[in-house]
N, C-alpha and C positions, 0 to 999 in steps of 0.2 A: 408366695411367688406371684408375679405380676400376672397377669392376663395375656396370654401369646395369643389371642383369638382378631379377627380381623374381618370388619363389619362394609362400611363403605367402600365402593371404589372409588378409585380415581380417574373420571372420564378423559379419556384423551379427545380433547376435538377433532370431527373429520376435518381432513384438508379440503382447501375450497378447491376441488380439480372436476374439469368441467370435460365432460366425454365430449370427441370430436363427432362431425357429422359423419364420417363415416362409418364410426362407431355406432349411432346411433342409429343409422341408414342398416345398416346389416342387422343390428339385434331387432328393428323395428321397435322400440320401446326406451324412452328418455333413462327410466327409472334402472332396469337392468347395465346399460349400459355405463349409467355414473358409480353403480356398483364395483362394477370391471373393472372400470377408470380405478377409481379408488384401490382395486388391489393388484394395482400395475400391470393389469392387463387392458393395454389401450391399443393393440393391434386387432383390425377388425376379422382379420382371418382368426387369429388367435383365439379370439374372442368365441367366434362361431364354432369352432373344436371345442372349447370349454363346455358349451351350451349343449355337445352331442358326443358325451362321453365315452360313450359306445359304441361309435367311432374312433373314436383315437387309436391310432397305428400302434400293434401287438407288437410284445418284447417275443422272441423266437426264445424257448425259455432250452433249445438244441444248444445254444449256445453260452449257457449259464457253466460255472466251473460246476465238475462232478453230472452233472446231467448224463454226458453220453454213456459214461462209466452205468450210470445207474441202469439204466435205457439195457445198455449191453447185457448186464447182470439179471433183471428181469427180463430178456428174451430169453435166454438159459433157462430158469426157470420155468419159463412157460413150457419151452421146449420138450422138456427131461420131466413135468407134468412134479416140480417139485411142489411140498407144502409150504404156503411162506407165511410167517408169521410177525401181523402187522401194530406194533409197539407202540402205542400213543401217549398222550397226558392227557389228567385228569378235568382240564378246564374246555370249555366251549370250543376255543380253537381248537383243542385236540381231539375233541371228541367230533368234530366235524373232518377235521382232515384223514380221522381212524375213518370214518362212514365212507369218505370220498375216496382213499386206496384201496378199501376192502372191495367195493363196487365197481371200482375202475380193474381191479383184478381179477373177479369173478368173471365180471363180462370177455377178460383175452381166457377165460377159462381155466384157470391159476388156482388149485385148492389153497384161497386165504383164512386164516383165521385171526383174532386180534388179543392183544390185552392192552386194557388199562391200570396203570398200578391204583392202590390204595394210597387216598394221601399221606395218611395218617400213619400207615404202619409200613411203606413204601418208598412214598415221597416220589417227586420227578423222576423223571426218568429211570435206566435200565438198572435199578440198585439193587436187587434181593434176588438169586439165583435165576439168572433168564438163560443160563447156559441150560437148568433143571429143568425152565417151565419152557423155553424151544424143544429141547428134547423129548418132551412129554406127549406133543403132539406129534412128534416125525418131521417138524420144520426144519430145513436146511439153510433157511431164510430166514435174515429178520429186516424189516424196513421198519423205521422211527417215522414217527411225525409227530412233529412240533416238540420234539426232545434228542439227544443222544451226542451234540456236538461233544458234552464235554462227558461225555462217559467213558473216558479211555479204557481203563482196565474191566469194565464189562465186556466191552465191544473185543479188550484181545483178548479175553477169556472165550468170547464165542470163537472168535478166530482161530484159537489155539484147540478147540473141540470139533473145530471143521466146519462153523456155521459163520458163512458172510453175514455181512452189517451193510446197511445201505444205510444213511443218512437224512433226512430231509429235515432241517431245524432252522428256523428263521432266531432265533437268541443269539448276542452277540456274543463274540467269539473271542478270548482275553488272547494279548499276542504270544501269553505261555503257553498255549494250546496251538497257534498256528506255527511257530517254531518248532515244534516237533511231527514227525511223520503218524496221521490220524491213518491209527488202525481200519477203517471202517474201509472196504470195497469201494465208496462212493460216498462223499459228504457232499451234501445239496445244502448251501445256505446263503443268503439274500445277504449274506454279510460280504461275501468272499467278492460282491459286484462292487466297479469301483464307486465313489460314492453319489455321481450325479445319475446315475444309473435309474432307467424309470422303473425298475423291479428291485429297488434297494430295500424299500419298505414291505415287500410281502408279510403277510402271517404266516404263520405255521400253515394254514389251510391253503394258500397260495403255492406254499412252498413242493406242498405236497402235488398239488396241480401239475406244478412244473417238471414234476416227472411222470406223474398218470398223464396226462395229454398227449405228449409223443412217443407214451408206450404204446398206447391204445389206438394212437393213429399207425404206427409201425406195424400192430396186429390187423389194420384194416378198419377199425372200432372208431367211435364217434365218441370225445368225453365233454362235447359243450352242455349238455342239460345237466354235467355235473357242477357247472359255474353258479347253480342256488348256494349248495354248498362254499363253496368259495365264497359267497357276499356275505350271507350268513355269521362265517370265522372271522372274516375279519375287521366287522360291525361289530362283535363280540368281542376281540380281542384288542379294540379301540385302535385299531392301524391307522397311520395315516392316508386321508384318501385323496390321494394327489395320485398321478401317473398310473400307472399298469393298476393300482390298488382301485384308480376311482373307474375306469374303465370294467373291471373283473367285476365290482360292484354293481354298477349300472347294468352292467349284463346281464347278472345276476339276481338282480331285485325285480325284475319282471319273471324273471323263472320260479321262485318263489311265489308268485302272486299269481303262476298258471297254475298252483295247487297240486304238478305232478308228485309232492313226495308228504304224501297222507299226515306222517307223526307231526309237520308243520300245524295244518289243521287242528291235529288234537293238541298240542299244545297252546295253542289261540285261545279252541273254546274251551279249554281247563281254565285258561288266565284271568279273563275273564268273561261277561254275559255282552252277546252282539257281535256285530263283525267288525271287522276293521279291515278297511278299504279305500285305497290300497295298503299292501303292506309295505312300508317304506325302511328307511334306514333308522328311524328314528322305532318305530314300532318293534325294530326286529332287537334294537339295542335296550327295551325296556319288558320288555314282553317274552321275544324267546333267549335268549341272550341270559338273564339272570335265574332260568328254571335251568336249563341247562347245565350253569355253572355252579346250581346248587346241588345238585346230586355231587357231580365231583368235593365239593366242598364238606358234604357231611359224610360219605361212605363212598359209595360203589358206583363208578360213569358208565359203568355199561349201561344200563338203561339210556343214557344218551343217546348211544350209539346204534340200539336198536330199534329207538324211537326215529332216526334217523335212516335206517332201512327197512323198517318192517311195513307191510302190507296192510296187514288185519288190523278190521277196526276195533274187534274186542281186546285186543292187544294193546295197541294203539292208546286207549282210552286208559287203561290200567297204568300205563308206561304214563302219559302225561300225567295223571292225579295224584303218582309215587313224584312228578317231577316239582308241582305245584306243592306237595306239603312239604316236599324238602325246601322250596322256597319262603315257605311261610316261617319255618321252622329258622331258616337261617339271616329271614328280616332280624325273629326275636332275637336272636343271639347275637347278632349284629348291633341292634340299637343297646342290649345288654354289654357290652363289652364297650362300644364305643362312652356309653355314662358313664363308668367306672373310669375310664381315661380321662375324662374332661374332667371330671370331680376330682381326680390325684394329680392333675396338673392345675386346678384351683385352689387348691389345697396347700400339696408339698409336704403334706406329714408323711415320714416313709413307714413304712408297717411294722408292726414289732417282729421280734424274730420268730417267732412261733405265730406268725400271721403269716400264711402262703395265698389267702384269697384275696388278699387287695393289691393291685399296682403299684411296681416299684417305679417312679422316675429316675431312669439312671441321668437323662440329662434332660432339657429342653430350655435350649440356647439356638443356638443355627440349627439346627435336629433336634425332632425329639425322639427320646428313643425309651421305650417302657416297656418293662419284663411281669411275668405274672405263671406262680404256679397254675393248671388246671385250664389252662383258655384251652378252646380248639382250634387245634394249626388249620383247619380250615377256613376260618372266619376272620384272621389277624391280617389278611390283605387288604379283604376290606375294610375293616376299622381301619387301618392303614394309611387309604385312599382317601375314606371320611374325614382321618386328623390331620393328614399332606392336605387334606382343600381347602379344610376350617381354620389351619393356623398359617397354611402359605410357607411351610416348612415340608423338609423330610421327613416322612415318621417312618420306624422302624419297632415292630410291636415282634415283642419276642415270646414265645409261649415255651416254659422251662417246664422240661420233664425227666428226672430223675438226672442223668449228670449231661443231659442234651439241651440247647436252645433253639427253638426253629424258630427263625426269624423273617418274616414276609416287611417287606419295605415300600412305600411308595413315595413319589417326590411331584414337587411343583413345579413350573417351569425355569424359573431359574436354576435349577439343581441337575445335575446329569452325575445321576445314581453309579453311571460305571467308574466315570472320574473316579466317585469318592470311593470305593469301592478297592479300585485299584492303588489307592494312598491306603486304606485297611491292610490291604495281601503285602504290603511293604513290611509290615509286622508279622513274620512266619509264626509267632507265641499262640496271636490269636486263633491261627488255624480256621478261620470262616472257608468254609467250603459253600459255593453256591453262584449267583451268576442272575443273566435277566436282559435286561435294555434300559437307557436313560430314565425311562420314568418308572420302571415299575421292574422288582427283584427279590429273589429271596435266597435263604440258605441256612445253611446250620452251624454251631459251633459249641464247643464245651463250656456248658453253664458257668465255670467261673472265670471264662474269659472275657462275658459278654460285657462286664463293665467295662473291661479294657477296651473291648470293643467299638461302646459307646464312647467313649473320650476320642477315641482314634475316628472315628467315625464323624463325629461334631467340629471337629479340627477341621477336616475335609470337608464339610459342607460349609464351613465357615470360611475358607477359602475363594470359595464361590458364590457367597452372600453377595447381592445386592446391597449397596448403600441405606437403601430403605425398603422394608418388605412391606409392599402393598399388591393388594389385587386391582388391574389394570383392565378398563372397559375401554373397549376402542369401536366405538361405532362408525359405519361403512361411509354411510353418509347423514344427512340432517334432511328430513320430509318436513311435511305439515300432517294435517290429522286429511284433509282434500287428498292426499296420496295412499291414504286406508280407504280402497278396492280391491274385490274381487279380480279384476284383473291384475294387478300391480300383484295379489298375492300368489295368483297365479305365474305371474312372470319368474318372481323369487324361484317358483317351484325347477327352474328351467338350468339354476346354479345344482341342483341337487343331484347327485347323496352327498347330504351333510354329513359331517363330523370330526374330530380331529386335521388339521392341515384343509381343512375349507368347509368352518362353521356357516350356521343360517346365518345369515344378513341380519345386523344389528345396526336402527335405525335411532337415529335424535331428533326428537319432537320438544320443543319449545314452546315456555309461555300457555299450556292447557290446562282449560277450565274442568272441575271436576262438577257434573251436572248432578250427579248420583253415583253413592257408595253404600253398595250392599254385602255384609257379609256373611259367608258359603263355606258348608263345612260343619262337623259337629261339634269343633272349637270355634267355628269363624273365625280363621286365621286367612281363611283367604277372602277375594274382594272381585266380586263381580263390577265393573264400572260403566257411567256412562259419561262420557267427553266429550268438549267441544271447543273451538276455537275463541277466542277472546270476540267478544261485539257478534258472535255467530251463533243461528237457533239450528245449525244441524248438527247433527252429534254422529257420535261414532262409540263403539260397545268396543270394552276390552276387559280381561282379564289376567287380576295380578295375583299370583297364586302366591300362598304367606305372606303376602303384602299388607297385611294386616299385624304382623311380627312386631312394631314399631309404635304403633299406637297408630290413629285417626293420619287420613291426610291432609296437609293444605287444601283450599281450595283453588290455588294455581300451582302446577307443578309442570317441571321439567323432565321428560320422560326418555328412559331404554327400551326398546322393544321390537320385538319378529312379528311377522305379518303372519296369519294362518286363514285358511278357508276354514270358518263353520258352520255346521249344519247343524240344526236341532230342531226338532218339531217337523219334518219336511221343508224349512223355509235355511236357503245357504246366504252367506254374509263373512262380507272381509270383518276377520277383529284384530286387533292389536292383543300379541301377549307380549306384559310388562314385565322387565326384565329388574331395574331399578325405579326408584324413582324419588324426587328431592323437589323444595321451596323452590321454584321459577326464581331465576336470578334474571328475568327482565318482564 
């Protein structure tokens, strides 16, 4: 089998668009301003909202569908002093939206309690007796977060026991499920908004906001110092941060960074040694974000979730050390599962029959899609995610267990997982049960349907193929190495929170000299560098992390790269980190 792997990009050149002076008269700074220009924001007011994100005028979340219902349903409750019990998921998003309802309900005085299911022997949402496990505590109540849309005959099972369902699920909603009347009291979903809508992209953690906020204001209560929370989910759950999402963030990443909610702390200094200052989107996306989602990933998210309210600091420190080895534990099994995938699509030998531990490739054509006795359904997203980046395909990594397939999916940008998803559910045979949003999905079905599966599934992403699958580097504009300063990186600082829907600013530099190349690391795989302009003795320090993957570089090269303040030793300095880099073609 050929090699689906895909190494180089394809640079698009910036357009030559030149900010107006009034553009440039408002941000006070050339460099931000051609930025802007460049991604068709050339109105100078426009501009200045961009730059004060935290500012931008709030979505009233009163008037979202299902809100008031929910709003109504929880005043009842508070009222009649019932016990309500608060239903999450096991990832990041949901274990921060469970923190954020449970606190938001304590405080109007509301006896809450929560659960997270098991992934492993649960799965998403309300699946294994919640009429048993509400009952158990005397809950009259259940409110979801960040799950439940499509739980119908759970949700009428409580109904039919005398236990309302409230809703709050940002996952998209298939129109089989909105053609019929949803059991649930109140469904709260970021789907149901039309779609220019600036609260269309909520997370799960957002979602759940959207009704803690004008409960607690209804009760008299104040829920803004719960907006850490909120930046937190949805840095975690990779949302887009445009609109209501990048405003709830920026909010949020300063409340965060005033250290009101301790288990933050302890998970910092579990991650690693030293501070990290400030804490940004990028920090919270590497740092807390992947401890978090490792606990869900390998057993039990409640420690998330207590890490996430608790006080004490000997608590505290226990709760982050169980969060850090489940991380460590789920790097190994990660990089483990991911080499067995690349090695069986190098390959192509399928396993014998009485081989259950090696990958089966049922396809990889437009998708690839690989089954395997023995994986842990907690770790097959991310392999997932890892082979959707490195091949620029769907992957769909299936982990078969006696006559079940749980199947976790990730997709590239070209692909929109529901699409294909919804041409599978055309085949009533295959029976896939499950669901998700455009780039990232999962679900289950009977082990011997999943080859059918995968054929049905490859068809539909094939559909949607691009003419040519390449990875596409589009940088903002073109500097020189004169425009790597301290201020210019601080200006950059002024577009942030990065991530999804409005990455860091990606710069082309042309024609640079390589003065010094030293390589860092216990493989030296990466490359500390020192640059300079052609005919110029001043230089400039950057660093290319794996850049050393390739062999040696030229000594003129044409370069990708984000601007960063460093600090080391006590002395601060603009560096260039290098994103790509190729032969100077002038």
């Amino acid at each position: 089998m050929p090699s689906l792997a895909v190494d180089r990009s394809v640079w698009i050149e910036p357009a030559a668009i030149q900010a107006g002076a009034g553009l440039v008269e408002t941000l006070g700074d050339p460099l931000l301003a051609r930025i802007l220009a460049a991604r068709g924001i050339d109105d100078p007011a426009t501009a200045r909202r961009f730059t004060q994100p935290e500012r931008l005028p709030k979505s009233d979340p009163r008037l979202f569908p299902g809100v008031s219902a929910a709003i109504e349903r929880l005043t009842i409750a508070a009222d009649r002093h019932e016990t309500v019990l608060v239903w999450g998921d096991f990832d990041a998003d949901g274990q921060t939206a469970t923190a954020l309802m449970v606190d938001a309900l304590r405080r109007a005085e509301v006896d809450a309690h929560w659960h997270l299911p098991d992934r492993k022997r649960e799965s998403h949402g309300l699946g294994i007796d919640p009429v048993d496990r509400t009952r158990s505590i005397g809950a009259t109540l259940v409110i979801t977060c960040d799950c439940g849309a499509l739980d119908l005959r759970p949700i009428a099972a409580l109904g039919a026991a005398g236990i309302d369902t409230i809703v709050t699920d940002h996952h998209a909603i298939p129109a089989r499920v909105l053609e019929r009347a949803h059991p649930a009291r109140a469904l709260v979903s970021p789907s149901l908004l039309p779609d220019h809508h600036p609260a269309r992209h909520l997370a799960g953690v957002g979602t759940a906001y959207a009704v803690a906020a004008p409960f607690l204001a209804a009760r008299g209560r104040s829920a803004s110092d719960l907006v850490d929370l909120v930046a937190l989910g949805t840095i975690a759950d990779v949302a887009q941060l445009v609109d209501e999402n990048r405003r709830l963030v920026a909010t949020g990443l300063p409340a965060l960074n005033r250290g009101s909610r301790p288990g933050i702390g302890a998970l910092l200094s579990n991650s690693r040694r030293g501070s990290i200052d400030p804490l940004d989107s990028d920090t919270a996306a590497w740092y807390l974000a992947p401890r978090l989602n490792a606990l869900g990933r390998l057993g039990d998210a409640t420690p998330g979730v207590r890490l996430l309210l608790e006080d004490d600091p000997f608590t505290l420190n226990a709760l982050a050390a169980q969060a850090e080895a489940a991380n460590q534990r789920r790097q190994a099994l990660c990089d483990e599962m991911v080499g067995e995938i690349e090695r069986a699509l190098e390959t192509g030998d399928p396993p014998s029959d009485d081989d259950d531990e090696r990958p089966i490739v049922l396809v990889a054509d437009s998708a690839i899609v690989v089954a395997r006795r023995g994986w842990h359904v907690g770790i097959i997203g991310l392999a997932a995610q890892r082979i959707a980046q490195s091949r620029l395909r769907p992957a769909v990594i299936v982990a078969l267990d006696g006559e079940r397939g749980r199947a976790s999916m990730r997709a590239p940008e070209w692909c929109d997982l529901m699409v294909a998803l919804a041409e599978v559910g055309e085949d009533p045979a295959i029976g896939f049960v499950g669901g998700g949003h455009k780039a990232a999905a999962g679900g289950s079905m009977a082990a011997g349907m999943v080859m059918r599966f995968a054929e049905r599934f490859d068809t539909a992403a094939r559909a949607q193929r691009p003419f040519a699958i390449q990875r596409i580097a589009r940088p903002d504009v073109e500097i020189g190495l004169t425009d790597v300063t301290l201020e210019a990186a601080r200006s950059v600082r002024r577009l942030a929170p990065f991530g999804r829907g409005n990455p860091e600013p990606l710069f082309l530099l042309r024609n640079v000299a390589i003065r010094e190349s030293r390589r860092l690391g216990g493989d030296g795989r990466h490359l500390a560098l020192t640059l300079a302009s052609i005919g110029s003795t001043r230089t400039t320090s950057a660093m290319y992390w794996d850049g050393a993957r390739n062999g040696d570089l030229p000594d003129r090269v044409d370069l990708l790269g984000t601007l960063e303040r460093h600090e080391y030793n006590g002395s601060v300095r603009a560096r260039l980190q290098i994103r790509e880099a190729r032969p100077a073609t002038e």
